[in-house]
Z-matrix of the N, CA and C atoms (Angstrom, degrees):
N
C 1 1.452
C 2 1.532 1 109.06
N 3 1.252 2 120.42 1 127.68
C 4 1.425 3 135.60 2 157.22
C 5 1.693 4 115.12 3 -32.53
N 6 1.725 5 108.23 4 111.98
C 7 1.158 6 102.77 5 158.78
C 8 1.559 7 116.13 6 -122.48
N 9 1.465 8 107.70 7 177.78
C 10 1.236 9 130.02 8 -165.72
C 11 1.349 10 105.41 9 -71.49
N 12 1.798 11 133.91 10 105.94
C 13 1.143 12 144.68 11 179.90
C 14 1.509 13 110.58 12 -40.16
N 15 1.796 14 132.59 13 134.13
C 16 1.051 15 116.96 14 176.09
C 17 1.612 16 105.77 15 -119.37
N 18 1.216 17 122.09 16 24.97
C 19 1.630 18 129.90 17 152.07
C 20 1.664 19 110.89 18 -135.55
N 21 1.127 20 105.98 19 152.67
C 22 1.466 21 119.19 20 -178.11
C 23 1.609 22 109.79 21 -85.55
N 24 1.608 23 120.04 22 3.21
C 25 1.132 24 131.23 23 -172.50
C 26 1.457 25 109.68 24 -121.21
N 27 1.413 26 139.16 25 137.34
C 28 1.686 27 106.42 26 -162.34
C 29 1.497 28 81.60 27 -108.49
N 30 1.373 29 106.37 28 140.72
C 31 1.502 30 120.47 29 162.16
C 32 1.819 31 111.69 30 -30.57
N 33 1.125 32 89.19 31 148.14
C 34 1.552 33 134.39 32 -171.21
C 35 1.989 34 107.42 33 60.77
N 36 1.258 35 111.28 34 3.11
C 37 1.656 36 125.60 35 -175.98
C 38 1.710 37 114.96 36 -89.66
N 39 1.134 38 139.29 37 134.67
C 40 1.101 39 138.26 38 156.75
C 41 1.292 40 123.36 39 -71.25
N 42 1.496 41 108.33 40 154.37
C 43 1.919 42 112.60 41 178.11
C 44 1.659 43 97.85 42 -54.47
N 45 1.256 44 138.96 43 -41.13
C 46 1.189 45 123.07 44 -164.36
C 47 1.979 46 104.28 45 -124.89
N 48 1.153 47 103.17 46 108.36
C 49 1.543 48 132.32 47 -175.41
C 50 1.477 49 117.38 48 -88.88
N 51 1.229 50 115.57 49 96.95
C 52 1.927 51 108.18 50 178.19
C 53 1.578 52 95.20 51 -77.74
N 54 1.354 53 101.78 52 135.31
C 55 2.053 54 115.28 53 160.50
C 56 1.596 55 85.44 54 -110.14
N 57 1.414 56 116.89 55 150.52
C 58 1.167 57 139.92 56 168.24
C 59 1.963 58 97.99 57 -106.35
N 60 1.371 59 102.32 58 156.95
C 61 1.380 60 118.53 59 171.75
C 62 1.573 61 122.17 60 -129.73
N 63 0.832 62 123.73 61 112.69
C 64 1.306 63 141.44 62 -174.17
C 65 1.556 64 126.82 63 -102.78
N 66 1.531 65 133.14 64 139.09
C 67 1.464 66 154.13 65 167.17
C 68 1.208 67 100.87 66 -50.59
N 69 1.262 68 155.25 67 34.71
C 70 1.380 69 130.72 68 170.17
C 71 1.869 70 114.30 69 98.23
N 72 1.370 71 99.24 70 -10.21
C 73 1.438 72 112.02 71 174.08
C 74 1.472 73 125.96 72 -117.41
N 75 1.407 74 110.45 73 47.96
C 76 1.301 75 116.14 74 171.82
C 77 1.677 76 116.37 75 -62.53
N 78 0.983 77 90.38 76 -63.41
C 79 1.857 78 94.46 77 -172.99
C 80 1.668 79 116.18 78 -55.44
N 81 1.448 80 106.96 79 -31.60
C 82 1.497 81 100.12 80 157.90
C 83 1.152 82 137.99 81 -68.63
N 84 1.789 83 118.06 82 -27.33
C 85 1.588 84 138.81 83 143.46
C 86 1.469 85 99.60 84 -28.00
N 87 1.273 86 104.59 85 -73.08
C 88 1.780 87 112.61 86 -169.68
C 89 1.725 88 112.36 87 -62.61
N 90 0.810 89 131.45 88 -14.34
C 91 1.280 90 110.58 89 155.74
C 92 1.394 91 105.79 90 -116.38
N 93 1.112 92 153.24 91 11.90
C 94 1.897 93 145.44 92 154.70
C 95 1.261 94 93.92 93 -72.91
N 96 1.614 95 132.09 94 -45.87
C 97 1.404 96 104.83 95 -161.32
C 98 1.691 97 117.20 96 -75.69
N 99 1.291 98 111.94 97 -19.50
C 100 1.766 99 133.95 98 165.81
C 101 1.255 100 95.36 99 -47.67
N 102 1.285 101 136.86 100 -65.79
C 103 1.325 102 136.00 101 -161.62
C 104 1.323 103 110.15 102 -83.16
N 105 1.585 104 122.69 103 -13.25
C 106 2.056 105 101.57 104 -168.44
C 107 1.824 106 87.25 105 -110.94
N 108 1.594 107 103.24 106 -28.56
C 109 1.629 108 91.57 107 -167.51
C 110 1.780 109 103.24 108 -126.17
N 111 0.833 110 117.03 109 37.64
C 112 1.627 111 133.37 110 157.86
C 113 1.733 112 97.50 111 57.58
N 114 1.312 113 122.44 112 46.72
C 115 1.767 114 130.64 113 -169.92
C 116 1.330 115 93.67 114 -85.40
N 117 1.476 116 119.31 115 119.05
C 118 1.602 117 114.77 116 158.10
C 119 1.455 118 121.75 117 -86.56
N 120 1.333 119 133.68 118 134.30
C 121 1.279 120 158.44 119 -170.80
C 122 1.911 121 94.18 120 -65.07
N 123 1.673 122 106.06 121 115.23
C 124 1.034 123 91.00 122 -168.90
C 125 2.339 124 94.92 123 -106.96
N 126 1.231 125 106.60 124 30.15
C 127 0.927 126 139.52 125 155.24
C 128 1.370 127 151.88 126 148.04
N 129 1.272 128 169.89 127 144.76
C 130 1.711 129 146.25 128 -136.55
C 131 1.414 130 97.51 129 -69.54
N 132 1.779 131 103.30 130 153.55
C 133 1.627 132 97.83 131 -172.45
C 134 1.433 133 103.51 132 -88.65
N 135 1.398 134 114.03 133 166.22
C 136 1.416 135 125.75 134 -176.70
C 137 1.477 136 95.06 135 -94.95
N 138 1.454 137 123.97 136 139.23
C 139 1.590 138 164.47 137 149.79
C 140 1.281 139 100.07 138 -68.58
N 141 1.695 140 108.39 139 130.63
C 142 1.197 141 153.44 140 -166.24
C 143 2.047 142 77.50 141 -98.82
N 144 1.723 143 103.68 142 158.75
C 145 0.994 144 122.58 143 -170.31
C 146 2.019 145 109.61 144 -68.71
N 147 0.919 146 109.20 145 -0.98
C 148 1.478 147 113.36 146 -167.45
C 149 1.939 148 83.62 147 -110.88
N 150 1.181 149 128.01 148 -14.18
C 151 1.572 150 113.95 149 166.09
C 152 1.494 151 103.97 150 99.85
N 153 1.508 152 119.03 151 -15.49
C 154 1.677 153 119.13 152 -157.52
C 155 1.593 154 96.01 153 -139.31
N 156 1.197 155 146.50 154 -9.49
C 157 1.470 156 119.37 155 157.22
C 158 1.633 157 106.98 156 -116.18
N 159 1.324 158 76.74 157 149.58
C 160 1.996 159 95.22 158 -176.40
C 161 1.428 160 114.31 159 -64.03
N 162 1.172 161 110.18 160 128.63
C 163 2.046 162 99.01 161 -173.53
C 164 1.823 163 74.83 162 -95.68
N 165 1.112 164 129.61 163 -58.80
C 166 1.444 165 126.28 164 -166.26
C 167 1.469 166 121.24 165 -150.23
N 168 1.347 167 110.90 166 140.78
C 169 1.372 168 116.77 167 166.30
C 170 1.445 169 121.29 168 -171.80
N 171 1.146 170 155.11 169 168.67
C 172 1.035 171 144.32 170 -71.35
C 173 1.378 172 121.22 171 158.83
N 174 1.937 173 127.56 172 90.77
C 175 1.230 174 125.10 173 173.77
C 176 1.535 175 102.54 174 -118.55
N 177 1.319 176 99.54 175 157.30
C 178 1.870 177 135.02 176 175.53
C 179 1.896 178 95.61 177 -101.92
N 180 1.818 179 89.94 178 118.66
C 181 1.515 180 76.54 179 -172.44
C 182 1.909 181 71.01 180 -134.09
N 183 1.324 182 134.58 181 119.58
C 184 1.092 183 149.67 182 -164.33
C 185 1.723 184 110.31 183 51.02
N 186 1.493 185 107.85 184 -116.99
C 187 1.479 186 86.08 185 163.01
C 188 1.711 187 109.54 186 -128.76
N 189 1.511 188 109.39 187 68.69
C 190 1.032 189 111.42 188 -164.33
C 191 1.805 190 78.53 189 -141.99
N 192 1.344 191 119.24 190 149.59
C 193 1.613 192 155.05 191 157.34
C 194 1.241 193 133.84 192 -59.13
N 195 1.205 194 135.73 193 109.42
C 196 1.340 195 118.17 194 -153.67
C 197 1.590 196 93.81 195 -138.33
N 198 2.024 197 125.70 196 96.49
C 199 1.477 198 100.80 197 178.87
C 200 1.346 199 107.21 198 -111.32
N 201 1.072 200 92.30 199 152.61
C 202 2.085 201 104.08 200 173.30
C 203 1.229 202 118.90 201 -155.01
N 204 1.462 203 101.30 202 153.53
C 205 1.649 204 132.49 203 -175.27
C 206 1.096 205 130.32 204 -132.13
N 207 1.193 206 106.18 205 156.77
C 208 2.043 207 100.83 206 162.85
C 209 1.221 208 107.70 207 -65.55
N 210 1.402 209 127.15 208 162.63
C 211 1.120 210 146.99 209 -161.71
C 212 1.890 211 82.17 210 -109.25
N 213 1.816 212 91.45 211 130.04
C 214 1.979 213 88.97 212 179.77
C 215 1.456 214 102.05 213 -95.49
N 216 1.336 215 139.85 214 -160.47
C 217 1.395 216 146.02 215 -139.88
C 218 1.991 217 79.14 216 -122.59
N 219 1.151 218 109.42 217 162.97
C 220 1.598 219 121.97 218 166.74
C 221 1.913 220 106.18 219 34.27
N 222 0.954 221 111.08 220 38.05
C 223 1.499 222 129.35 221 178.98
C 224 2.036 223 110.15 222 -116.56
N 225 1.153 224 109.23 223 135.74
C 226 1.456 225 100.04 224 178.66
C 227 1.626 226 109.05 225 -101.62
N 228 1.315 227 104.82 226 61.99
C 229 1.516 228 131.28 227 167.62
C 230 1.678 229 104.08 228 -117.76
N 231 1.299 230 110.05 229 168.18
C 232 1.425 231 121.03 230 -167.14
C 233 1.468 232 95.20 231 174.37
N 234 2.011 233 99.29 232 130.03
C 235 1.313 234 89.48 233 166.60
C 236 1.714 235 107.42 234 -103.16
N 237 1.538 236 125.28 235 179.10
C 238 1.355 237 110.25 236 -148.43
C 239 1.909 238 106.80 237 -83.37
N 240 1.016 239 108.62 238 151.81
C 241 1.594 240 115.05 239 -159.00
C 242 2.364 241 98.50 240 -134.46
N 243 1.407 242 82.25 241 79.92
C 244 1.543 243 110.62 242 -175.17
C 245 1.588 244 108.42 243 64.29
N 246 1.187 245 141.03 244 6.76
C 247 1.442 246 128.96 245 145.02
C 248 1.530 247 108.47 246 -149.85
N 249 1.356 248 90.23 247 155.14
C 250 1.898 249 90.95 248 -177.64
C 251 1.139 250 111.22 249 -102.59
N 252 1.604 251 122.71 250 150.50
C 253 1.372 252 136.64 251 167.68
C 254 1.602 253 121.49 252 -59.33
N 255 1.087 254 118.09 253 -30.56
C 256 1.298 255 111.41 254 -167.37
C 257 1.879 256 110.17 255 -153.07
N 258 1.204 257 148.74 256 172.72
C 259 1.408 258 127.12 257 -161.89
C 260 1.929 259 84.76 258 -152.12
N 261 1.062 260 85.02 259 165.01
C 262 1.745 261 107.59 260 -175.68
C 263 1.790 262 111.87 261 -112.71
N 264 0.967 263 78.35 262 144.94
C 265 2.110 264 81.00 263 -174.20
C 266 1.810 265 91.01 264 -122.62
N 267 1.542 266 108.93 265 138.86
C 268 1.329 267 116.35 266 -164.57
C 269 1.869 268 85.54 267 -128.43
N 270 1.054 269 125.68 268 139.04
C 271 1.863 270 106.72 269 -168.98
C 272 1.355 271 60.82 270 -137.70
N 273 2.027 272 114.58 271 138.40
C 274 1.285 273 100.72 272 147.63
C 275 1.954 274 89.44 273 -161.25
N 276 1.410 275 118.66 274 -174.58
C 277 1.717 276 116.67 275 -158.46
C 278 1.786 277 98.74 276 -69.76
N 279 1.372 278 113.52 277 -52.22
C 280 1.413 279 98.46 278 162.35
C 281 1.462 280 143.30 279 -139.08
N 282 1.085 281 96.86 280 119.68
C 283 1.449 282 123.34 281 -153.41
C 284 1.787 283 109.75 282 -61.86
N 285 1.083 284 104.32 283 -55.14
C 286 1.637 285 115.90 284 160.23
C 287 1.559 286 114.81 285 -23.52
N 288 1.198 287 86.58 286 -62.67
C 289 1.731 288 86.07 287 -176.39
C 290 1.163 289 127.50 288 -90.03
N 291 1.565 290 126.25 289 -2.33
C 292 1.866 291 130.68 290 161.33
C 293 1.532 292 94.15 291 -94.95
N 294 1.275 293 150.98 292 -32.31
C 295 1.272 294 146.89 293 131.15
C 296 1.861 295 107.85 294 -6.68
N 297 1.113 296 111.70 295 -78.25
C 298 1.590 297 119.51 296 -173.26
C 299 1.126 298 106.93 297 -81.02
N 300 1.358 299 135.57 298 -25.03
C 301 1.481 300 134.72 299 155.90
C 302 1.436 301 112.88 300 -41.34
N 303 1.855 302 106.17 301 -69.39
C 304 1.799 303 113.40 302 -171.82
C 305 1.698 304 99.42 303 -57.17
N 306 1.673 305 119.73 304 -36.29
C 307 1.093 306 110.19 305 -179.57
C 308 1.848 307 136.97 306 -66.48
N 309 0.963 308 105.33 307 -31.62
C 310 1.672 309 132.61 308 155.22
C 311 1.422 310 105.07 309 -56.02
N 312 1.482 311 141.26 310 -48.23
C 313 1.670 312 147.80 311 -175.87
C 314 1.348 313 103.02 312 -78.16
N 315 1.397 314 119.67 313 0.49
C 316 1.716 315 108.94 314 178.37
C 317 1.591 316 121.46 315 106.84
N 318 1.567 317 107.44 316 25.98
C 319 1.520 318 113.88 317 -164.22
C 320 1.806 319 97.99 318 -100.76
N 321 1.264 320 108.53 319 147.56
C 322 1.117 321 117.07 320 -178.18
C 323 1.431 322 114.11 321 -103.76
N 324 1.541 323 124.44 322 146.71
C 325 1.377 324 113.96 323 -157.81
C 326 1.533 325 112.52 324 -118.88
N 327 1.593 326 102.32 325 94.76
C 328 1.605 327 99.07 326 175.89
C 329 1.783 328 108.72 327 -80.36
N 330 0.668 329 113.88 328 -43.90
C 331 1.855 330 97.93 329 179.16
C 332 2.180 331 101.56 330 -115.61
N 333 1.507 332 83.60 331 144.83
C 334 1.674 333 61.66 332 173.92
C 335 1.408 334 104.37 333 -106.87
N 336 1.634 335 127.93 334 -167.20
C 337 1.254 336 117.83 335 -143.78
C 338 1.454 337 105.57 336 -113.51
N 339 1.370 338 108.22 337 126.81
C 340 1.883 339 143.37 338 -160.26
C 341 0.929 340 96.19 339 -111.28
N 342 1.702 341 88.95 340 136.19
C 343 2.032 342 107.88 341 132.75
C 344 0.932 343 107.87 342 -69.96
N 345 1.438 344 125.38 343 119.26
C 346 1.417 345 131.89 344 163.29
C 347 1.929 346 128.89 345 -88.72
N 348 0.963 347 99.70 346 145.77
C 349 1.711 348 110.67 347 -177.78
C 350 1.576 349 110.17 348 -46.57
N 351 0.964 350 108.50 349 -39.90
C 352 1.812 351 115.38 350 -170.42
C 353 1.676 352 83.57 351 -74.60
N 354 1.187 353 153.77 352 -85.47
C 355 1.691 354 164.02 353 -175.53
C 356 1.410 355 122.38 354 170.76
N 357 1.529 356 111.33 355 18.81
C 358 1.478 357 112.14 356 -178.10
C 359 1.571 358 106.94 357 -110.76
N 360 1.618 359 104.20 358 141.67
C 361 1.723 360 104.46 359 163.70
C 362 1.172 361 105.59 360 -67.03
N 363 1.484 362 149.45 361 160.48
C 364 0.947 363 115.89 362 160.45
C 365 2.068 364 81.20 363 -166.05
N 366 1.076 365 104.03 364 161.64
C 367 1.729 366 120.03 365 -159.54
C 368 2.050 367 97.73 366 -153.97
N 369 1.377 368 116.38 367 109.69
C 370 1.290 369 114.02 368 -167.55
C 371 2.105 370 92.56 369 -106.30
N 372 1.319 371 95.45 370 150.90
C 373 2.112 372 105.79 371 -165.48
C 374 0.970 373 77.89 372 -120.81
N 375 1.923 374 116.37 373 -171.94
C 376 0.987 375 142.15 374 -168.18
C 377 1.569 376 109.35 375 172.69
N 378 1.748 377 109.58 376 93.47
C 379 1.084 378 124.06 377 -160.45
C 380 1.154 379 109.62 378 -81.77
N 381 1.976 380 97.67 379 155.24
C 382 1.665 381 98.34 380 -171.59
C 383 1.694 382 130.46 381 -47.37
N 384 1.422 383 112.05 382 -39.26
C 385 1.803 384 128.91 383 158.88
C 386 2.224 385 101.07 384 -45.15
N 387 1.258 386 110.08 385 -45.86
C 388 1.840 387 85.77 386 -171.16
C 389 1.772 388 80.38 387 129.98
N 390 0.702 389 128.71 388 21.86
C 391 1.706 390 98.09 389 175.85
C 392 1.707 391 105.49 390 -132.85
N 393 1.028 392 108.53 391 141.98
C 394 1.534 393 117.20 392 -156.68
C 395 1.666 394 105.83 393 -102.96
N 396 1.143 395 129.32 394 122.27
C 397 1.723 396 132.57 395 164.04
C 398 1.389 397 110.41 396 -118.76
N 399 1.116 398 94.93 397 141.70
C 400 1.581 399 123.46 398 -178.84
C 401 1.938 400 109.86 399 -102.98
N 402 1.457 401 111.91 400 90.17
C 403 1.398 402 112.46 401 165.30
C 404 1.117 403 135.07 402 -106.62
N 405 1.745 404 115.56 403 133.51
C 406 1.246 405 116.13 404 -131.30
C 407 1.686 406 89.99 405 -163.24
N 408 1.108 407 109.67 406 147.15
C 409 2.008 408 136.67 407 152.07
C 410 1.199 409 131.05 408 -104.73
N 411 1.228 410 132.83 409 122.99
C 412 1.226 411 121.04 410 -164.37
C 413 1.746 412 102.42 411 -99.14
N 414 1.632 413 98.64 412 118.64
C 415 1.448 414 100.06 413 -170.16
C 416 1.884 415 123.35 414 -93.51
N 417 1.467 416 108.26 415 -21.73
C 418 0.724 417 124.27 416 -140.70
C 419 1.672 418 109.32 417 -135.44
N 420 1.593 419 130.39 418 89.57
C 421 1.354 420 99.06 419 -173.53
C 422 1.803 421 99.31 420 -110.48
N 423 1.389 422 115.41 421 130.67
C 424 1.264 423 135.77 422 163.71
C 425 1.576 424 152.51 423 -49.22
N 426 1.327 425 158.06 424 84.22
C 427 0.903 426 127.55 425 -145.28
C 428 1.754 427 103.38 426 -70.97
N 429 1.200 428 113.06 427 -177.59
C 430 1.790 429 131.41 428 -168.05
C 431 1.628 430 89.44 429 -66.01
N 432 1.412 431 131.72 430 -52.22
C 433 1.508 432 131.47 431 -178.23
C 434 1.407 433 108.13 432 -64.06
N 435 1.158 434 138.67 433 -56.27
C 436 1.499 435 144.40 434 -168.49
C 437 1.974 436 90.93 435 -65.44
N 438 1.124 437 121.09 436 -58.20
C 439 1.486 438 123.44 437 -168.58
C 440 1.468 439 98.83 438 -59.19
N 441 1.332 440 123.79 439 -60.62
C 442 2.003 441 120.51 440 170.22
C 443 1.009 442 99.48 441 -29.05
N 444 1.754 443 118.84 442 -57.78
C 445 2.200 444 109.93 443 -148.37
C 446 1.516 445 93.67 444 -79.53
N 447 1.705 446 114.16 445 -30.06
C 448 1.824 447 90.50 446 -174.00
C 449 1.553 448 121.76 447 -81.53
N 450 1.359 449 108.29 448 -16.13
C 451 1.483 450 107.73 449 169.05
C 452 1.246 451 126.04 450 -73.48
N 453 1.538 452 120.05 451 -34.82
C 454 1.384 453 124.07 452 166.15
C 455 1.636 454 104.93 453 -69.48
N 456 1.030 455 120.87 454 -23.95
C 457 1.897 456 118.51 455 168.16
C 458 1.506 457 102.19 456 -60.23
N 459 1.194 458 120.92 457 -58.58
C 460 1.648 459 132.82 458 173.64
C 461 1.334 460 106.85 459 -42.25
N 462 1.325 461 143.27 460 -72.24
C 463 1.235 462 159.73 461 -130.94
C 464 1.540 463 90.33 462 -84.98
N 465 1.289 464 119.05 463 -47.97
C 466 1.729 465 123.61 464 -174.39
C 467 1.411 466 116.57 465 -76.78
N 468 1.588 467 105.01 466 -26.37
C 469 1.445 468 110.67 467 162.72
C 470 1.383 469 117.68 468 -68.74
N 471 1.096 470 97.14 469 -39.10
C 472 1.684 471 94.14 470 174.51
C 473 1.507 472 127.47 471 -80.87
N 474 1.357 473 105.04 472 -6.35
C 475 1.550 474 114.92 473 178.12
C 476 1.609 475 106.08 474 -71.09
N 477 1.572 476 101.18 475 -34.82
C 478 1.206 477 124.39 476 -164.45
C 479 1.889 478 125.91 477 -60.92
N 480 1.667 479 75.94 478 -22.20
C 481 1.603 480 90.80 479 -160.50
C 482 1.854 481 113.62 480 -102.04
């Protein structure tokens, strides 16, 4: 029997939840991302009334939530159609190697993978569906003076270029 929820958050989910949107290739999303970035299926996806697009489903990719779908017809969803709206950050101990993992599964490589100025390694993909993640460790934490001088180091490098 149905009871009365006692958090507004449902167990094992965070206050803030990315859904991905997808062309008609959800369920292949759902199992590529198992294989490039080690996402466990936090159960089989549910079928839309035609049997073949995903209305929803659902990976655990550390301890963070990851849901996605097909994008339905007259809906202001869209999955990405040659650039993406928004990018995913995957933080985990080593980054190098789910980096060369997603890259080996078919990931495409818009930045390759840095020490970065802020203190993170970090290496940004761009999966076969259009949606872009950024994986990364944070190596390095800064005080407020050291973080000013390395960003203005950054900023001049880049003036530079």
């Amino acid at each position: 029997m149905a009871k009365k929820a006692s958090k507004p958050v449902p167990a094992g989910m965070n206050t803030l939840t990315a859904q991905l949107w997808f062309n008609g290739n959800a369920g292949k999303a759902f199992e590529f991302y198992q294989k490039a970035l080690g996402a466990e299926p936090v159960g089989p996806p549910v079928l839309g009334p035609d049997g073949k697009a995903v209305m929803h489903a659902m990976l655990k990719i550390g301890n963070s939530s990851v849901m996605m779908a097909d994008a339905w017809p007259n809906t202001a969803e869209a999955g990405p159609k040659g650039v993406a709206t928004a990018g995913l950050w995957v933080y985990v101990k080593d980054c190098d190697a789910l980096y060369q993992r997603a890259l080996a599964a078919g990931c495409e490589v818009i930045m390759a993978m840095d020490d970065m100025f802020w203190g993170d390694r970090m290496g940004k993909l761009k999966d076969p569906f259009g949606h872009c993640w950024c994986i990364a460790a944070h190596k390095w934490d800064f005080t407020p003076e050291e973080m000013q001088q390395r960003t203005q180091d950054f900023m001049s490098q880049m003036q530079q270029q």
